[in-house]
C-alpha positions as CSV (number, residue, x, y, z in Angstrom):
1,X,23.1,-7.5,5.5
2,X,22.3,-10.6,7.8
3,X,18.8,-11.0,8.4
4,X,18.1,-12.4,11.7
5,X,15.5,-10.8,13.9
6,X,12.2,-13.2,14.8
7,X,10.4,-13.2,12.5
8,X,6.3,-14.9,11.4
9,X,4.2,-15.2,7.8
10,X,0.4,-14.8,8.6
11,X,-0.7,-16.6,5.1
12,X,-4.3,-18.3,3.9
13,X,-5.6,-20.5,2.0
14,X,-7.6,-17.6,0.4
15,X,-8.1,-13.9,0.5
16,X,-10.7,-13.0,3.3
17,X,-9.9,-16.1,5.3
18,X,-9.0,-13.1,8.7
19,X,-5.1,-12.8,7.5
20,X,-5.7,-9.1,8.8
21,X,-7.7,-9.7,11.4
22,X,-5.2,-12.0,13.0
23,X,-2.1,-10.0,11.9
24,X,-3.5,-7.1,13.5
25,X,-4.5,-9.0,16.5
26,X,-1.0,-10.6,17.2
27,X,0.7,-7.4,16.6
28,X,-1.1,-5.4,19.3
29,X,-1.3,-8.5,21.6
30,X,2.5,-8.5,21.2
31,X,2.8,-4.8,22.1
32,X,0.5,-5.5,25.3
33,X,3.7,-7.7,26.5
34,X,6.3,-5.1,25.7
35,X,7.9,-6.5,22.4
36,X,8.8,-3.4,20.0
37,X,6.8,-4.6,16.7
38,X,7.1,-4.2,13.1
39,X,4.5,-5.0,10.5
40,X,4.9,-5.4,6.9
41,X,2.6,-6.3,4.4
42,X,3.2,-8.3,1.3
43,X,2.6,-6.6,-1.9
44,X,1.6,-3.1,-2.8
45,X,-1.5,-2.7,-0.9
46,X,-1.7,0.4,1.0
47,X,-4.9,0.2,3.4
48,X,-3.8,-3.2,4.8
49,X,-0.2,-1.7,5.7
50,X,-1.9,1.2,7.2
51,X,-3.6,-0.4,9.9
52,X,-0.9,-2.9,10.5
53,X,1.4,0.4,11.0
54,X,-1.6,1.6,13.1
55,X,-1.1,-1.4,15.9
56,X,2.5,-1.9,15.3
57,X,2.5,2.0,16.7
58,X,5.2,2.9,13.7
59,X,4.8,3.0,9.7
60,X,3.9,-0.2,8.5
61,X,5.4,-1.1,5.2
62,X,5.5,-3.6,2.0
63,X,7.6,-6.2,0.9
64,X,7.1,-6.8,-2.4
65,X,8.8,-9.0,-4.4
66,X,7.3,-7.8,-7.8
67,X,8.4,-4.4,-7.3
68,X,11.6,-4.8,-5.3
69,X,14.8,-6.4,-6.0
70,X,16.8,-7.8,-3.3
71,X,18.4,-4.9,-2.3
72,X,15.2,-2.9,-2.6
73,X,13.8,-5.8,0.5
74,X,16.7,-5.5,2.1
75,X,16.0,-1.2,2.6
76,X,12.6,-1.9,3.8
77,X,13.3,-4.8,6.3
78,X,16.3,-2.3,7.7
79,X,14.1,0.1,8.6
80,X,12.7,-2.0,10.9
81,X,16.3,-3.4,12.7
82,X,15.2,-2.0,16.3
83,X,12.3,-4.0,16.0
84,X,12.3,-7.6,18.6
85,X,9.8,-9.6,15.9
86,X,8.6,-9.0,12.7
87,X,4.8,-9.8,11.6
88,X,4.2,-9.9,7.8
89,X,0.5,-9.9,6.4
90,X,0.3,-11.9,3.0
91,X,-2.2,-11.3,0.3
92,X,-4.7,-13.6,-1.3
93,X,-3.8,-17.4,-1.1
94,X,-0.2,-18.3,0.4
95,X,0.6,-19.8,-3.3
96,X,-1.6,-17.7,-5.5
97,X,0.4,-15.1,-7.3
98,X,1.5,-13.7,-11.2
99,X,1.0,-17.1,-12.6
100,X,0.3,-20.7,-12.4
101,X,3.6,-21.3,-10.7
102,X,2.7,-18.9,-7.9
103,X,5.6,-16.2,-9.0
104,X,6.0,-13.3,-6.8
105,X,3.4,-15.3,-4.3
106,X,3.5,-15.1,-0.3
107,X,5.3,-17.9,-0.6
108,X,8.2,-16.8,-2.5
109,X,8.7,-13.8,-0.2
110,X,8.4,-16.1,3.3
111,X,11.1,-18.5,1.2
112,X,13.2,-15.4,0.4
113,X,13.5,-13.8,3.6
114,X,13.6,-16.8,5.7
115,X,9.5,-16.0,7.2
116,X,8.1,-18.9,9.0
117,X,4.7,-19.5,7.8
118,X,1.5,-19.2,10.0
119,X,-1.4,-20.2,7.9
120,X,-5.3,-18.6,8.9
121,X,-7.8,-21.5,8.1
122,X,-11.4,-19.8,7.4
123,X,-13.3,-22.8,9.7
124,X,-16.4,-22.4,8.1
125,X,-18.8,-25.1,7.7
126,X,-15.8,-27.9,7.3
127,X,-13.8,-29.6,9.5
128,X,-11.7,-32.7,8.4
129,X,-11.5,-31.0,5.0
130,X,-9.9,-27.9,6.5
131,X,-6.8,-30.6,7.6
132,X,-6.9,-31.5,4.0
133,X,-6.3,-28.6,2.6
134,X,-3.5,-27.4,4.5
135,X,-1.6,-30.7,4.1
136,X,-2.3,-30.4,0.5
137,X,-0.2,-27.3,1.0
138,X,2.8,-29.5,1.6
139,X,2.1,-31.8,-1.4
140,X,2.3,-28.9,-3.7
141,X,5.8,-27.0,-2.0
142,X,7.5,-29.5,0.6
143,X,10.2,-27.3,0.8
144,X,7.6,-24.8,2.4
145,X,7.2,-25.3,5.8
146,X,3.8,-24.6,7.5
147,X,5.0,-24.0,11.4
148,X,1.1,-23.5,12.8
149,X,-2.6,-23.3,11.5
150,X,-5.2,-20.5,13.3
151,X,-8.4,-21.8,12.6
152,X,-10.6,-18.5,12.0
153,X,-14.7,-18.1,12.4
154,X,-14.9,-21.5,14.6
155,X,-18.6,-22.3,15.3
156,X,-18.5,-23.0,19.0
157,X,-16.6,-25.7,21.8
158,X,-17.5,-28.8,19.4
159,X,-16.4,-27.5,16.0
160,X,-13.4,-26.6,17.5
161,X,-12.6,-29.7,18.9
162,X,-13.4,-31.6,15.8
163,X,-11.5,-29.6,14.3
164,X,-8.2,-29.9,16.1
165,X,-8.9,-34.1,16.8
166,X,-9.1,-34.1,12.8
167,X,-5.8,-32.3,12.4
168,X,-4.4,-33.9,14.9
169,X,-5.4,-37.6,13.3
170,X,-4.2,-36.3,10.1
171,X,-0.7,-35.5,11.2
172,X,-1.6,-31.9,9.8
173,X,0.3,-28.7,11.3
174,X,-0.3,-28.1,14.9
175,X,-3.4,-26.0,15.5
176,X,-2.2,-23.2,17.7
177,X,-5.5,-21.0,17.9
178,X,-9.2,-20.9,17.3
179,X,-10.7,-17.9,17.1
180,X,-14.8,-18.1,17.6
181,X,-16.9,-16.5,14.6
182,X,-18.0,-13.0,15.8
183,X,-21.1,-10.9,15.2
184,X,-19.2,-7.7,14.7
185,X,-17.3,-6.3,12.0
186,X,-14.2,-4.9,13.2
187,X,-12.7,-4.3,9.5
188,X,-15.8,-3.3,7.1
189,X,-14.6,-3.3,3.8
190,X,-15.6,-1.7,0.6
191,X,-14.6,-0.8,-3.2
192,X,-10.8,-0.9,-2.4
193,X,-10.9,-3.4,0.7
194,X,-11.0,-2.1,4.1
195,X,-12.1,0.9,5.2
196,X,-8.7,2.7,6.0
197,X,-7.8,2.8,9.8
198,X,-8.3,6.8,9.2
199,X,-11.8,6.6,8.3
200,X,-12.9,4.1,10.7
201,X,-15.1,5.2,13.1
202,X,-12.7,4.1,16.2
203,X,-10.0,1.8,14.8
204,X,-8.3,1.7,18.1
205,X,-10.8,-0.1,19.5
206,X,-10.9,-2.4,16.8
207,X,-7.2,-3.1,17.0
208,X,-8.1,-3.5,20.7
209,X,-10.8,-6.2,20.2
210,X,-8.6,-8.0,17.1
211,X,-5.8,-8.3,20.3
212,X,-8.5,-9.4,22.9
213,X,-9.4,-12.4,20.4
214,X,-5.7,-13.3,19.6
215,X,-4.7,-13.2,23.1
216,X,-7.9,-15.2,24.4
217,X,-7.7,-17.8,21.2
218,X,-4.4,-18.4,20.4
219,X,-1.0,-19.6,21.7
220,X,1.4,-16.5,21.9
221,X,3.9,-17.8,23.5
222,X,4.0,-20.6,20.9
223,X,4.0,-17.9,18.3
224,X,6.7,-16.5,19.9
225,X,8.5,-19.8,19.7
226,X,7.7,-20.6,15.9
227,X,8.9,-16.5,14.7
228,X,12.6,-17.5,17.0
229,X,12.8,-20.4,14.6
230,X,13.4,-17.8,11.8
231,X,16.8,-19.0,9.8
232,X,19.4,-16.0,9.4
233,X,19.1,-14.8,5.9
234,X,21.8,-12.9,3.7
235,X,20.6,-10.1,1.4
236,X,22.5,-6.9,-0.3
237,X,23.5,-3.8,1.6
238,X,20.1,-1.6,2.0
239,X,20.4,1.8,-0.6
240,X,20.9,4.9,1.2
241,X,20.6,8.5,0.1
242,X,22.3,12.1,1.0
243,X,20.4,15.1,1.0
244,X,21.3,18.0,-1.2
245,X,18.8,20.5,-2.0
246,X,16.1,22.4,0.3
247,X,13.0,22.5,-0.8
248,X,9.6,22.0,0.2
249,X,7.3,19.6,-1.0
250,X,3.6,20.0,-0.5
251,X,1.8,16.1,0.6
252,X,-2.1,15.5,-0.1
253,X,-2.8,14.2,3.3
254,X,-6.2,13.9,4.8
255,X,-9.1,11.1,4.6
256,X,-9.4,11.7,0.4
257,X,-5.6,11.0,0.4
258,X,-3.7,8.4,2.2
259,X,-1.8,6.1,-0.2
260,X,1.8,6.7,0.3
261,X,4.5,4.8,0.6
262,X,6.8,5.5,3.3
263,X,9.7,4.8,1.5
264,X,8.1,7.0,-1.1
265,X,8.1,9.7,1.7
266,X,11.6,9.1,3.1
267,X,13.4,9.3,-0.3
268,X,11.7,13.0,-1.3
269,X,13.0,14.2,2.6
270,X,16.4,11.8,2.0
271,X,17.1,13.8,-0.9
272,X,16.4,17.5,0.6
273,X,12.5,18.1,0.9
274,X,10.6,19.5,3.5
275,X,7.1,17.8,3.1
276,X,4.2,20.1,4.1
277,X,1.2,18.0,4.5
278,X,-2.0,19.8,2.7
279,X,-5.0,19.1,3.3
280,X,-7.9,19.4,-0.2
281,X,-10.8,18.5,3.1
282,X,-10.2,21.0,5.1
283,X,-7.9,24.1,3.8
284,X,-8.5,26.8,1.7
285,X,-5.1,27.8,0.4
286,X,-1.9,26.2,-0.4
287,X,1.0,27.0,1.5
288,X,4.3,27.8,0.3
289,X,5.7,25.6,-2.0
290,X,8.0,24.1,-4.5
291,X,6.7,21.4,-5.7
292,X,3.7,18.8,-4.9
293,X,2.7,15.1,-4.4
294,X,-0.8,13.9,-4.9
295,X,-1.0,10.5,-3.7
296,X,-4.0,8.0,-4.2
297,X,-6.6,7.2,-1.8
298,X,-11.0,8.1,-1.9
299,X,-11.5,11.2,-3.6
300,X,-14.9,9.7,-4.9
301,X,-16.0,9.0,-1.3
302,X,-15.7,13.1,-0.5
303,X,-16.1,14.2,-3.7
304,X,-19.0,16.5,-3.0
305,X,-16.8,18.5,0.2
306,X,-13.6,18.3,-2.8
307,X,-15.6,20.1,-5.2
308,X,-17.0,22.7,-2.4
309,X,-13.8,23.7,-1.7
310,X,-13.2,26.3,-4.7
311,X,-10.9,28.5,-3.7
312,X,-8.2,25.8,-2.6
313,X,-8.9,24.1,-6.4
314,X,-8.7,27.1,-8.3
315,X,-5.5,28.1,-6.6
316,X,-3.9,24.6,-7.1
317,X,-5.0,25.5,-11.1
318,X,-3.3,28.9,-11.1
319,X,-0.3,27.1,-9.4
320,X,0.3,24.2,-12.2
321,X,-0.4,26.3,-14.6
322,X,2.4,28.7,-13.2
323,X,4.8,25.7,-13.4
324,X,4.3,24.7,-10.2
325,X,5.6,20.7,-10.5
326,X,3.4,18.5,-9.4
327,X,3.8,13.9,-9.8
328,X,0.0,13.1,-9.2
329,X,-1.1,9.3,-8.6
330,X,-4.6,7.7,-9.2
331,X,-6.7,10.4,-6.7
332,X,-4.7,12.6,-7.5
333,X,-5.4,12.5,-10.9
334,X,-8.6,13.2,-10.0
335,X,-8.2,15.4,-8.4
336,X,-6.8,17.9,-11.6
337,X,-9.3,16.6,-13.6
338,X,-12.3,19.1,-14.3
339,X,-15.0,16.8,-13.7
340,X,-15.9,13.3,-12.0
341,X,-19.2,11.7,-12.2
342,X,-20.5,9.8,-9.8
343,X,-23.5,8.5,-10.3
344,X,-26.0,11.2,-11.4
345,X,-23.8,13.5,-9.7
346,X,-21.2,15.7,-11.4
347,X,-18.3,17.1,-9.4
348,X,-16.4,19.8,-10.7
349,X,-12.6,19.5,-9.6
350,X,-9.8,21.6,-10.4
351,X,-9.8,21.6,-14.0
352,X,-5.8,21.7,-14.7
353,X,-6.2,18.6,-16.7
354,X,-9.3,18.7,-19.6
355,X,-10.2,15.5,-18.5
356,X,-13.8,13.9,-17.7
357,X,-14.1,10.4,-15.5
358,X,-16.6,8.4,-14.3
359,X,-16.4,6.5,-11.2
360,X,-17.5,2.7,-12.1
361,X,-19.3,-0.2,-10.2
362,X,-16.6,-2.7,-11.2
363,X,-12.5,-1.8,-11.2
364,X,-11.1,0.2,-14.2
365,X,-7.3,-1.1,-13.4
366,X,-6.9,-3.9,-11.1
367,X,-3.0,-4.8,-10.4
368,X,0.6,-4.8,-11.2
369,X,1.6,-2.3,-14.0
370,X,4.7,-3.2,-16.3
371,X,5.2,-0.1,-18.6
372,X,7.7,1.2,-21.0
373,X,7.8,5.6,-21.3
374,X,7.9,6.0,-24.9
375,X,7.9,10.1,-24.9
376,X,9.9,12.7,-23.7
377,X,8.5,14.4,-20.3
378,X,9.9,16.0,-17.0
379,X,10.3,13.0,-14.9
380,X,11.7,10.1,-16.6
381,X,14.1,9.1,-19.3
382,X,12.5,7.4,-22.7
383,X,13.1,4.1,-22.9
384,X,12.8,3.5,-19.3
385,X,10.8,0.5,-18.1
386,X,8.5,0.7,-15.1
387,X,6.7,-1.8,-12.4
388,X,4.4,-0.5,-10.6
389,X,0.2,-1.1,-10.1
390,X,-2.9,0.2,-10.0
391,X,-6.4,-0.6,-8.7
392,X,-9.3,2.4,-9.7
393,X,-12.6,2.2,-10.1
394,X,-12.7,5.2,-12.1
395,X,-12.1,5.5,-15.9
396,X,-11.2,8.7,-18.3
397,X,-14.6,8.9,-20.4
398,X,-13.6,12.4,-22.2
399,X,-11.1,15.3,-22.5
400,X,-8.8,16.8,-24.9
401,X,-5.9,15.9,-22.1
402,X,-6.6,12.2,-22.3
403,X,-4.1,11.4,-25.2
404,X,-1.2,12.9,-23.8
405,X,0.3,10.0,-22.7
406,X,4.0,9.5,-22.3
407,X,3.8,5.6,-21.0
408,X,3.4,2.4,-23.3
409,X,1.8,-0.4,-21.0
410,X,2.9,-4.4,-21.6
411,X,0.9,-5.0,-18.3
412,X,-2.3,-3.6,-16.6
413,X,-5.0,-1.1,-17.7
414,X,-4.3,2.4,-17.3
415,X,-6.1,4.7,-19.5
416,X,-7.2,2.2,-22.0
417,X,-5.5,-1.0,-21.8
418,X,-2.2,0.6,-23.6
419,X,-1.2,3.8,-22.7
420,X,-1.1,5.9,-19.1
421,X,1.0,8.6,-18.5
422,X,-0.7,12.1,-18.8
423,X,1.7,14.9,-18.9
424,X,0.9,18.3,-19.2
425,X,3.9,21.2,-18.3
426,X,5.6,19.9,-14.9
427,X,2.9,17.8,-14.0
428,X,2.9,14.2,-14.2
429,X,-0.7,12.1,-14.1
430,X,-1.6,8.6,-14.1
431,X,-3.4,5.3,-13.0
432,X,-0.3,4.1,-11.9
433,X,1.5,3.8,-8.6
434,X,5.3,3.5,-8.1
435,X,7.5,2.6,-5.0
436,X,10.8,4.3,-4.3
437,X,12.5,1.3,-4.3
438,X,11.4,0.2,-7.7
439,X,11.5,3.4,-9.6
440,X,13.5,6.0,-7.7
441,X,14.1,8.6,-10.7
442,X,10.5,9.7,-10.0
443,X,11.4,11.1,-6.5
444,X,15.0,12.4,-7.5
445,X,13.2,14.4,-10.7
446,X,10.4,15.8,-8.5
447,X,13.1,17.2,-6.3
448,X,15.4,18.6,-9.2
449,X,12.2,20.0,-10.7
450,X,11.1,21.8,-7.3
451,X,14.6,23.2,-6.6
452,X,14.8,24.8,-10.2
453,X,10.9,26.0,-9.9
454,X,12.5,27.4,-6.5
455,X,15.4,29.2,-7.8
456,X,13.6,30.4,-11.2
457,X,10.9,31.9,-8.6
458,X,13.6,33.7,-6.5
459,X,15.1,35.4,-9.7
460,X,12.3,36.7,-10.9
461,X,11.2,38.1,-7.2
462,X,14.6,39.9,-6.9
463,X,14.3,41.1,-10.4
464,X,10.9,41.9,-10.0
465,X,9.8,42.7,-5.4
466,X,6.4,42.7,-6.5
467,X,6.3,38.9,-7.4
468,X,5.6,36.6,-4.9
């Protein structure tokens, strides 16, 4: 596969220096002059990709270099082919990643798939300094070419022109925008980082207002220019899969529950499900089904209306414990868990798992996941090693479930710093998060597990009418 659509880094010096802000911003300002976008965001991080999917008008998805091989980049960036430019978001600093050499960095992934870099300056309170430090980006990697700076949070007509007469001096990389500090917040943040684009109170007018800033502050047809400059790049044939069983696949999906990946997604209906999305908010019965996903997301921010909702939780009980299968991910752990605390509030959950948690001021498990599966289970083979992450806030304080772990961890947190992996019948558990393109037995055992939970539950209606 020959990479060469246009293509543009947005990188910073640091995390929360307005990389989304600005991604976001050229992506919609972009649409406004009728280019067909995709967005991608590097690494796992499933709120950023979100919104960027929310401007770009399509999903927006992650490139991840920790998680993905080559062929695994090469998948994602194909779903994207009808695209006229891609916009990738990095994360934290452009250099800062695993270790001290910056492994599996933003700068890796632009390098790798032939990204021209765009670097967002926070301006605050500096001015030569801020020429410094991006030139000092070139000291470190002069093989890394920084095409164009955005200065972000400028203080007004003379910082800005400071500003641009000291890069300018300094022979730094051409200043191409400078966007003015503003009063409001358009992206509040909180535990996890943003508040997702579904809770937002209006986030199409804050996509709107990110465009309005790009498109009054910065160069776009220069941007335009510097994404063209993108060299072709050669990676592996993307994977592909054929469908062959029916069956349907019930899909947490509602503001408590929105971390999925779409590849995630695509692979389960690849291989033969039907994904009915369910919603723990709002309904008060589970559909028909084979088989379920419970993704991640803010169970602790609506635990109280979770906990109301009894006769959806005690059904999805009765369900698992009828061998319903069921791969369950960070909220969705919590979900089956009888209890989460929350302060000095208790919330009583579905109780399928005898597990207790508390919900934390600091995180529990914060990053990527490297773990080994070191006991038999439903899903995947022992002696299998996983990459994956995790970031929660809450922790297993109690519970006679809380030992039956099937992963060994050599990176990350999870339960306790060494194991994660709950299993209990056809249900999988646990802190961790995995991609479809880095662990794809977990979607292809979900789907054998669903069709024989099918069949088994159409023998035993024709043997016995009155089962349902």
């Amino acid at each position: 596969m020959r990479v060469t659509t246009p293509r543009l880094a947005v990188a910073g010096l640091a995390g929360d220096s307005g990389k989304t802000l600005v991604t976001l911003g050229l992506v919609a300002a972009l649409r406004r002059r009728g280019r067909t976008v995709a967005g991608f965001k590097k690494g796992p991080d499933y709120i950023d990709a979100a919104w960027i999917g929310r401007a770009a008008g399509r999903p927006g998805r992650n490139l991840d270099t920790f998680l993905m091989d080559d062929r695994g980049l090469a998948t994602v960036l194909a779903a994207a082919a009808d695209a006229q430019i891609w916009l990738l978001e990095g994360n934290r600093g452009l250099f800062d990643g695993l270790d001290a050499r910056g492994t599996h960095s933003t700068a890796a992934l632009a390098r790798r798939l032939g990204f021209p870099v765009l670097l967002v300056v926070d301006a605050t309170k500096v001015t030569r300094t801020a020429a410094a430090a991006v030139l000092g980006c070139g000291v470190l990697d002069p093989g890394l070419r920084i095409h164009g700076v955005v200065l972000n949070r400028v203080g007004g007509a003379r910082h800005e022109r400071v500003l641009r007469e000291a890069f300018a001096v300094a022979g730094a990389p051409p200043v191409i925008g400078a966007i003015p500090r503003v009063a409001a917040d358009l992206l509040p943040g909180r535990h996890l980082g943003l508040v997702t684009e579904a809770e937002h109170r209006d986030a199409a007018a804050a996509i709107d207002a990110a465009a309005d800033l790009v498109e009054g502050h910065v160069d776009l047809d220069l941007v335009e220019r510097i994404a063209a400059r993108a060299a072709p790049v050669d990676l592996p044939d993307p994977a592909s899969d054929t469908a062959r069983r029916r069956v349907r696949i019930g899909v947490l999906r509602d503001a408590a529950f929105s971390f999925y990946y779409p590849e995630n997604l695509e692979r389960l209906e690849a291989l033969g499900a039907d994904l009915v999305p369910i919603s723990p908010l709002a309904d008060a019965s589970l559909p028909p089904i084979d088989a379920l996903y419970a993704g991640g997301g803010f169970p602790e921010q609506h635990a109280g209306r979770l906990a109301a909702n009894r006769p959806l939780l005690d059904e999805l009980r009765r369900r698992l414990e009828g061998g319903l299968p069921a791969w369950a991910e960070c909220g969705g752990l919590i979900l089956l868990a009888r209890e989460l605390r929350v302060g000095a509030r208790r919330h009583r959950f579905a109780g399928f798992l005898d597990l207790e948690l508390e919900f934390g001021a600091r995180p529990a498990g914060h990053g990527y996941v490297e773990a080994r599966v070191v006991r038999d289970n439903p899903f995947l083979a022992r002696g299998r090693t996983l990459r994956g992450h995790e970031f929660h806030y809450a922790r297993i304080v109690g519970g006679a479930d809380r030992d039956a772990t099937v992963l060994e961890l050599a990176r990350g947190h999870g339960i306790d710093g060494r194991t994660d992996g709950l299993v209990r019948g056809a249900t999988w558990a646990s802190w961790l998060h995995v991609h479809a393109l880095s662990v794809p037995e977990w979607a292809e055992s979900l789907v054998a597990r669903a069709a024989a939970f099918r069949a088994d539950r159409q023998v035993r209606s024709t043997c016995s009418p009155g089962i349902r």
